[in-house]
FIKOLZA-1660 file (N, C-alpha, C; in steps of 0.1 Angstrom, whole numbers, plus 5000, padded with zeros to 4 digits):
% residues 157
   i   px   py   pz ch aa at
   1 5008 4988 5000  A  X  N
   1 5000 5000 5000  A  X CA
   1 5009 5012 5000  A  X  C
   2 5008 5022 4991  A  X  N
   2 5009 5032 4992  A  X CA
   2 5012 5041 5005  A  X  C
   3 5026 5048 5009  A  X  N
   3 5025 5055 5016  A  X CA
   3 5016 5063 5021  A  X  C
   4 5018 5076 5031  A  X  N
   4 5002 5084 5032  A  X CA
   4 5005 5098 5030  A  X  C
   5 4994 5103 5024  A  X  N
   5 4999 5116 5014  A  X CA
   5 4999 5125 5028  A  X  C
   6 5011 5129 5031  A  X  N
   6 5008 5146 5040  A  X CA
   6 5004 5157 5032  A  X  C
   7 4988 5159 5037  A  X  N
   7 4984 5169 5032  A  X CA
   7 4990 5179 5038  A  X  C
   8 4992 5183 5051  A  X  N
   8 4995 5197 5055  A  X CA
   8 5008 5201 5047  A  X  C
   9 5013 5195 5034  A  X  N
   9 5025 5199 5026  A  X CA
   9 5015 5210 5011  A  X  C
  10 5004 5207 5012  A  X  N
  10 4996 5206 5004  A  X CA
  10 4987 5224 5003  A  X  C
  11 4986 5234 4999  A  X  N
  11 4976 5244 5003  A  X CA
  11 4965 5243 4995  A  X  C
  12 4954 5236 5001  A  X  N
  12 4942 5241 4991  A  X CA
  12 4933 5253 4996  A  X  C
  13 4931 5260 4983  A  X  N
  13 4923 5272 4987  A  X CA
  13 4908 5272 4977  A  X  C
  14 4895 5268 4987  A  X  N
  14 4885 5266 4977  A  X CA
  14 4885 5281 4972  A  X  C
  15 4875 5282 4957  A  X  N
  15 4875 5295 4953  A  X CA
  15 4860 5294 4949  A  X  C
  16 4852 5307 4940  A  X  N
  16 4841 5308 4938  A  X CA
  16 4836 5296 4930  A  X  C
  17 4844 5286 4924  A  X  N
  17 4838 5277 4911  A  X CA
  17 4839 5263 4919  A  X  C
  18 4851 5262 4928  A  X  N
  18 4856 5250 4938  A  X CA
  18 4848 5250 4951  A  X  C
  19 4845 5259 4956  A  X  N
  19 4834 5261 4970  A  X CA
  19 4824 5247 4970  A  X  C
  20 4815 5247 4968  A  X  N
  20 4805 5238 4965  A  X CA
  20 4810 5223 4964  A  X  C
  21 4822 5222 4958  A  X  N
  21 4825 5205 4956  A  X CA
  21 4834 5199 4964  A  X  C
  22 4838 5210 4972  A  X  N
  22 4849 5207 4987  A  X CA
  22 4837 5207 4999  A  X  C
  23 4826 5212 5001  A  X  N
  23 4821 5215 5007  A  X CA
  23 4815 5196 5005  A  X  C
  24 4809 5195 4997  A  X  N
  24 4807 5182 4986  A  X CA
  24 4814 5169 4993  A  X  C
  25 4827 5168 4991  A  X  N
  25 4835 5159 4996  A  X CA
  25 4839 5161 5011  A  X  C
  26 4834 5175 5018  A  X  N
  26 4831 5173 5035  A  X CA
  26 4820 5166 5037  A  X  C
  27 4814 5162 5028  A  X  N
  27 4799 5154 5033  A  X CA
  27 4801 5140 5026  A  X  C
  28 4815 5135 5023  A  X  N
  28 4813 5124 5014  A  X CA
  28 4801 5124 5003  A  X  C
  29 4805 5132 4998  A  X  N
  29 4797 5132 4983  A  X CA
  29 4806 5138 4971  A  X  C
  30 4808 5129 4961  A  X  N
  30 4819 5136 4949  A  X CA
  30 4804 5138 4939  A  X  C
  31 4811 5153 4935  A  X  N
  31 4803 5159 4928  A  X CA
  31 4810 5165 4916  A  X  C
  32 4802 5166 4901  A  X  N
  32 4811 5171 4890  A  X CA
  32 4797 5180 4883  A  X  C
  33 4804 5190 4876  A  X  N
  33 4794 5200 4877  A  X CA
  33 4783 5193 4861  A  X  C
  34 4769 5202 4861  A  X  N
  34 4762 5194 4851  A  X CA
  34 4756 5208 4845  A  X  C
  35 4755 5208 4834  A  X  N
  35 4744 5215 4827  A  X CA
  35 4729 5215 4829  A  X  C
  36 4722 5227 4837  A  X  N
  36 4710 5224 4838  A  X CA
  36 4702 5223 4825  A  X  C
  37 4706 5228 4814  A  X  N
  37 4697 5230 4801  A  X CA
  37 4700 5219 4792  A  X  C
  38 4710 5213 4793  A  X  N
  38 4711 5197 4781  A  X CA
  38 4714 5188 4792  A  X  C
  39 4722 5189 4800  A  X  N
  39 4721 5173 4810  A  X CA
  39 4736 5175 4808  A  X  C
  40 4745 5177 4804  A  X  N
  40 4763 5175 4799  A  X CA
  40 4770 5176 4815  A  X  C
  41 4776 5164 4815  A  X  N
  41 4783 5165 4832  A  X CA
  41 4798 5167 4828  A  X  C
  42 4808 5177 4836  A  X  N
  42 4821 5175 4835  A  X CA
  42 4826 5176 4847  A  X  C
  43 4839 5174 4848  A  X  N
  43 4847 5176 4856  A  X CA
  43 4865 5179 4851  A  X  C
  44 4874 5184 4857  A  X  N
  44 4865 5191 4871  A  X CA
  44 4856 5205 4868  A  X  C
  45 4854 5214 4882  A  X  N
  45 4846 5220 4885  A  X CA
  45 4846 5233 4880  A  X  C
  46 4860 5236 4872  A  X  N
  46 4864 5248 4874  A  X CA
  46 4860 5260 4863  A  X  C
  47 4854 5252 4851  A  X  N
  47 4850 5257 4838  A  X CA
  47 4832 5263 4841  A  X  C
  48 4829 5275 4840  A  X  N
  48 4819 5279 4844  A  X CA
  48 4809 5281 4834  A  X  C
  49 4811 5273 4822  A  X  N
  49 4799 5271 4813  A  X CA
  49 4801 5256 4804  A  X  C
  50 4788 5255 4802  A  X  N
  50 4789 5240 4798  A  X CA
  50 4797 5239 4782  A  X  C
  51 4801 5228 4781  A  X  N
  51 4809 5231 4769  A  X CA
  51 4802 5223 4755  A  X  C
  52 4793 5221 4759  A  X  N
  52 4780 5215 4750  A  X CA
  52 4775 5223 4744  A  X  C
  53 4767 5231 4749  A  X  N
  53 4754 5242 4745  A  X CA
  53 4763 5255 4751  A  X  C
  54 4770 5257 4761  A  X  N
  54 4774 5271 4763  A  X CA
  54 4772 5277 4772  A  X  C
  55 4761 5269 4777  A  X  N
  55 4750 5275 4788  A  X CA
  55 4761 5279 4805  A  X  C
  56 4757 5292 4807  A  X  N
  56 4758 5295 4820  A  X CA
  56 4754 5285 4830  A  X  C
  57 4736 5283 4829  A  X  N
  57 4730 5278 4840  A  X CA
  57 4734 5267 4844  A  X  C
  58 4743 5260 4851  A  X  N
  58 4749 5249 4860  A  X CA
  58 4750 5247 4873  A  X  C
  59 4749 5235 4876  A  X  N
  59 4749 5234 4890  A  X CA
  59 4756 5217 4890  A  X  C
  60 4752 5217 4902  A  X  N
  60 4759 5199 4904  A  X CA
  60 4755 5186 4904  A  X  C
  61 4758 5175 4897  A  X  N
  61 4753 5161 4901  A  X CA
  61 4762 5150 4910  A  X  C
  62 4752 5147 4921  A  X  N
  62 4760 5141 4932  A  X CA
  62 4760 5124 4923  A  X  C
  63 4773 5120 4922  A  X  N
  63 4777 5107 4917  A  X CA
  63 4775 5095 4928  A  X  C
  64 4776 5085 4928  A  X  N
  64 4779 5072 4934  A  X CA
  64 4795 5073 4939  A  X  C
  65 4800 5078 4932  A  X  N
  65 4812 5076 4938  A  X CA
  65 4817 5064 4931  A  X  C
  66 4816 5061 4921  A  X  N
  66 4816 5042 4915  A  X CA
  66 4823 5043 4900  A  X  C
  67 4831 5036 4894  A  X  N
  67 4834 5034 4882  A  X CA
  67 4839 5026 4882  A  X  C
  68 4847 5026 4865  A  X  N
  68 4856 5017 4859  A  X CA
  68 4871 5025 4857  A  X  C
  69 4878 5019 4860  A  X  N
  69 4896 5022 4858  A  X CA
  69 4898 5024 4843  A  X  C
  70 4903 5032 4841  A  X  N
  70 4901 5035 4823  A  X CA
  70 4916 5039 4820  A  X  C
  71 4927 5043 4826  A  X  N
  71 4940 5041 4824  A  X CA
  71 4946 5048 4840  A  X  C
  72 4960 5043 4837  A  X  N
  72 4964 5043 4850  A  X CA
  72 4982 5046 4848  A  X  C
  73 4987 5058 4862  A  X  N
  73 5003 5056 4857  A  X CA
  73 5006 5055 4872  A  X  C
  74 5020 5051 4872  A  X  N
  74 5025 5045 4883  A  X CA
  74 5037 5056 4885  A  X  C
  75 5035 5066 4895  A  X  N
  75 5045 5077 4898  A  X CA
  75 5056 5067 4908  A  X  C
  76 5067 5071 4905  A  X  N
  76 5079 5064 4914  A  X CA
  76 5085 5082 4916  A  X  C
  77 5089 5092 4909  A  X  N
  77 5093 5104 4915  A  X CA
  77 5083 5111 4918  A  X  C
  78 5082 5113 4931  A  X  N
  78 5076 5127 4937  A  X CA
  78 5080 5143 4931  A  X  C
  79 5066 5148 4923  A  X  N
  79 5074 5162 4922  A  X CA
  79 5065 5170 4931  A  X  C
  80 5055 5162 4944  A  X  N
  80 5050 5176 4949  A  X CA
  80 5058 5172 4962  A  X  C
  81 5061 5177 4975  A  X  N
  81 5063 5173 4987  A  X CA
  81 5054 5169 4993  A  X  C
  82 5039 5170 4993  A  X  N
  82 5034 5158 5000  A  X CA
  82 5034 5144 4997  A  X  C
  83 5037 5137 4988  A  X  N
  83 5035 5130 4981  A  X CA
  83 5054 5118 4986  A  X  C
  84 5064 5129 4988  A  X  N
  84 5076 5122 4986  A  X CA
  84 5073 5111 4999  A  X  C
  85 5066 5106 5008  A  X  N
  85 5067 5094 5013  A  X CA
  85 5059 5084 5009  A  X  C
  86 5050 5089 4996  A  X  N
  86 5035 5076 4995  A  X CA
  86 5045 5070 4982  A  X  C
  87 5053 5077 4975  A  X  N
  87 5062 5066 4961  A  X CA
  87 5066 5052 4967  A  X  C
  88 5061 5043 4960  A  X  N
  88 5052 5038 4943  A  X CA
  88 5036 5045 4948  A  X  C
  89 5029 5054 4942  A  X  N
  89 5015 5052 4942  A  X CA
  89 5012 5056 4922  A  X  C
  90 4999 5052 4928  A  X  N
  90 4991 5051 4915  A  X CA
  90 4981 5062 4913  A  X  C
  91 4983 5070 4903  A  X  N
  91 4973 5078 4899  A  X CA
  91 4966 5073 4882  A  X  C
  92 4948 5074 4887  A  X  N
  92 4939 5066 4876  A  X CA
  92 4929 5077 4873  A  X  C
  93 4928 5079 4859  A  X  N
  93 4914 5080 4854  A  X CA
  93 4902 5070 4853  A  X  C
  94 4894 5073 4863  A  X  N
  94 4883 5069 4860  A  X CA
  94 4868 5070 4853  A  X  C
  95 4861 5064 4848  A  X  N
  95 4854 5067 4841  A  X CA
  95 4840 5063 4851  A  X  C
  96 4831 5074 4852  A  X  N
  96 4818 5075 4863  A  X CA
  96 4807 5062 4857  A  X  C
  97 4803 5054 4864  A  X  N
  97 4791 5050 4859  A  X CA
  97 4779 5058 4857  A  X  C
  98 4779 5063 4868  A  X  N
  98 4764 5075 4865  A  X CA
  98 4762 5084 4857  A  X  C
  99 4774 5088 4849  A  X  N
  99 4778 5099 4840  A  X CA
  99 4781 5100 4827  A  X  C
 100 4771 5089 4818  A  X  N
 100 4769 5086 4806  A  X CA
 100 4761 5090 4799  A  X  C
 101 4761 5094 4786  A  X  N
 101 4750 5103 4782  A  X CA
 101 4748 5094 4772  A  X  C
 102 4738 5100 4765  A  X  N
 102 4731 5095 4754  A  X CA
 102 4742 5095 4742  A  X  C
 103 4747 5105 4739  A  X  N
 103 4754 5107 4728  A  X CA
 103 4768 5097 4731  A  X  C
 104 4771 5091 4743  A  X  N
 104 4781 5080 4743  A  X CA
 104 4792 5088 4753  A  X  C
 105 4790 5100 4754  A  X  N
 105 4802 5107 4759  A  X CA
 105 4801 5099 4781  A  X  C
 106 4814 5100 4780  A  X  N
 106 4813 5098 4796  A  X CA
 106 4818 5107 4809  A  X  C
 107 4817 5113 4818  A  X  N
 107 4831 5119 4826  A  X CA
 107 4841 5110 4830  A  X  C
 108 4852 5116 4829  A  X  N
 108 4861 5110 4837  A  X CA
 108 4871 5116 4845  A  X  C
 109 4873 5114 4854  A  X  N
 109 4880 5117 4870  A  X CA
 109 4891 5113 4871  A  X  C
 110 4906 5122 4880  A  X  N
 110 4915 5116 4879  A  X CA
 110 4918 5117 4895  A  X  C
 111 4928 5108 4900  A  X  N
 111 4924 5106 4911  A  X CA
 111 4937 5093 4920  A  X  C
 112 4940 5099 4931  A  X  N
 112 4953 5092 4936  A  X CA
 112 4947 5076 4942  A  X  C
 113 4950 5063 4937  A  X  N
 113 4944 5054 4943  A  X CA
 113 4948 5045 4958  A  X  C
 114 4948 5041 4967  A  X  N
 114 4947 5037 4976  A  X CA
 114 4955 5024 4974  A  X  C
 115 4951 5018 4966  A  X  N
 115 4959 5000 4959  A  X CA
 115 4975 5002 4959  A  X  C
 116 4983 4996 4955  A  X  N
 116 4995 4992 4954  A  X CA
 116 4992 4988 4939  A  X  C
 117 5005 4993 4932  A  X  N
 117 5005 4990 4914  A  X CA
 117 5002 4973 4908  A  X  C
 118 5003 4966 4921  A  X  N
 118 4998 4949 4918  A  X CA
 118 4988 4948 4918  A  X  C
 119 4978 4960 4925  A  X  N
 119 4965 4952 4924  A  X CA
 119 4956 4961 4912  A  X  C
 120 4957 4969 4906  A  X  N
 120 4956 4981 4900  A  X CA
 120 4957 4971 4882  A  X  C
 121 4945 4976 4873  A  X  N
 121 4939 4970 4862  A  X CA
 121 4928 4979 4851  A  X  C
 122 4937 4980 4843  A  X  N
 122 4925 4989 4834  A  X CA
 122 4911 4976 4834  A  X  C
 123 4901 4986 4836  A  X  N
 123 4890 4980 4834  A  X CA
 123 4880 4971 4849  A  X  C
 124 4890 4975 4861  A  X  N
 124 4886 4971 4874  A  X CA
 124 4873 4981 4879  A  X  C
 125 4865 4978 4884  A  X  N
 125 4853 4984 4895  A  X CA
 125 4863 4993 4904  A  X  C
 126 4860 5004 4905  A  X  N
 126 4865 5013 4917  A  X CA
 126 4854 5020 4924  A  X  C
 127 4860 5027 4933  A  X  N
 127 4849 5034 4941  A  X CA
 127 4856 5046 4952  A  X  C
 128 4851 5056 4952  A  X  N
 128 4861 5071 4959  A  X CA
 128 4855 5064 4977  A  X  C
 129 4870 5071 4979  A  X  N
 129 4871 5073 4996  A  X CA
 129 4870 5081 5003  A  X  C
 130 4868 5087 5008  A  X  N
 130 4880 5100 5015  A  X CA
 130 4886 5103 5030  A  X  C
 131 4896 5112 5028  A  X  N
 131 4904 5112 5034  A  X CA
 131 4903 5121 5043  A  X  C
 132 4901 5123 5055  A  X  N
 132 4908 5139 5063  A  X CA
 132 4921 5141 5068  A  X  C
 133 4919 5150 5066  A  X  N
 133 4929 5162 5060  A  X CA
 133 4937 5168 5078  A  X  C
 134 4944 5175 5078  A  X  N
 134 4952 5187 5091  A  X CA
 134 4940 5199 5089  A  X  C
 135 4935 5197 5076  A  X  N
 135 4922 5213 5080  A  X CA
 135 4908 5206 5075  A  X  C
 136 4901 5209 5088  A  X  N
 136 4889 5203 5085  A  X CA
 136 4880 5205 5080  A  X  C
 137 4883 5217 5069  A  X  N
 137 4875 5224 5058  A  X CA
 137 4878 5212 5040  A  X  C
 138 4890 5208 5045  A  X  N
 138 4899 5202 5035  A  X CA
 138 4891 5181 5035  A  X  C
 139 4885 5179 5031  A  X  N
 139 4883 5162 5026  A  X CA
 139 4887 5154 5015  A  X  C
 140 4895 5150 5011  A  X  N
 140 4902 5146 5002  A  X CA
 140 4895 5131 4996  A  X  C
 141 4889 5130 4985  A  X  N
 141 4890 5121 4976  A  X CA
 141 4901 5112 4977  A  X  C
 142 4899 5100 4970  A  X  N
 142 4910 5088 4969  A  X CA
 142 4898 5078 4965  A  X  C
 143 4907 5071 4952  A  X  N
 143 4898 5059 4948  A  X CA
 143 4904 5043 4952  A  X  C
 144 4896 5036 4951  A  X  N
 144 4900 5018 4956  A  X CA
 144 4896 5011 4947  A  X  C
 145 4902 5003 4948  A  X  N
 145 4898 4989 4937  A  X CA
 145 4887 4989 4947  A  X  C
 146 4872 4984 4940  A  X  N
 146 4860 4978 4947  A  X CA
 146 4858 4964 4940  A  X  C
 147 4862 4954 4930  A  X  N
 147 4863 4943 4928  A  X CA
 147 4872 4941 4917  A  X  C
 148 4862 4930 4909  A  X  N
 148 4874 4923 4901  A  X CA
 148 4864 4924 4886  A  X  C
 149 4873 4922 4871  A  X  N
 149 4863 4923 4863  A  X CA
 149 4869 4908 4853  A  X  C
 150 4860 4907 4842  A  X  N
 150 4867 4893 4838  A  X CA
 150 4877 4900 4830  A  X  C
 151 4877 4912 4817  A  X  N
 151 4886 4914 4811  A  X CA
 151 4893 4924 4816  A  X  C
 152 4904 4926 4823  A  X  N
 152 4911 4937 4829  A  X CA
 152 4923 4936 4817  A  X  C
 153 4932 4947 4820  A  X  N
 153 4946 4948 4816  A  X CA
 153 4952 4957 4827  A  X  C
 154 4966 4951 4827  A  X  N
 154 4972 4955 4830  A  X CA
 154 4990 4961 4829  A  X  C
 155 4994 4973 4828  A  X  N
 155 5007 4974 4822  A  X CA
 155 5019 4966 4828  A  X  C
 156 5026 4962 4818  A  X  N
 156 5038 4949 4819  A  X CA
 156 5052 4958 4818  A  X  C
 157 5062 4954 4821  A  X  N
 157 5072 4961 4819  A  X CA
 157 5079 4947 4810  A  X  C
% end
């Protein structure tokens, strides 16, 4: 398992567009922002019109928290300082189950995982954690393997 990330190395500062989804993950709920006028969900939070239609009017859809591992890299150098005691970890995009549209498009989330690079598989069930933090305004995301699937891959050296 992965070392443990010192956040207090870390400054997050929510802002007018970030407020809402930190607030979000204080309540264990991950949230990616949605188009009220076509339905288009993205992430992250920080783009303040849909990139679909254009539309201003947005707000948030609360996810499950659940997906599929859709690629994955294995950091061995630390370039932040919180981070220099958790090398080997794994950072994954994942793809939302709840966050599929009609047109095929899906969100996807990127995200430090909890696993060890052995157990870690494009195409594995995951599911977000979170973390607290040294500031308890601060809740941190982190994903986990949540099972197994029949076709995974995995990178080989």
């Amino acid at each position: 398992m992965p070392g443990p990330i010192d956040y207090s190395k870390l400054r997050i500062i929510p802002d007018f567009d970030t407020r809402e989804w930190w607030d979000g993950t204080r309540q264990h709920k991950y949230l990616v922002r949605q188009c009220k006028q076509c339905g288009h969900k993205w992430f992250p939070p920080t783009f303040p019109a849909c990139g679909k239609c254009a539309s201003m009017d947005i707000g948030w859809f609360a996810t499950a928290g659940k997906g599929v591992l859709y690629s994955y890299v294995v950091v061995v150098q630390p370039i932040v300082g919180a981070f220099v005691g958790t090398v080997p970890y794994v950072v994954a995009i994942i793809e939302l189950d709840d966050c599929k549209e009609a047109d095929g498009a899906v969100t996807r989330v990127a995200g430090v995982l909890t696993n060890d690079e052995s157990e870690v598989a494009i195409g594995l069930p995951c599911e977000v954690v979170y973390e607290e933090t040294n500031d308890p305004k601060i809740v941190m995301p982190r994903w986990r393997i949540s099972g197994s699937a029949e076709h995974s891959w995995k990178f080989r050296e």
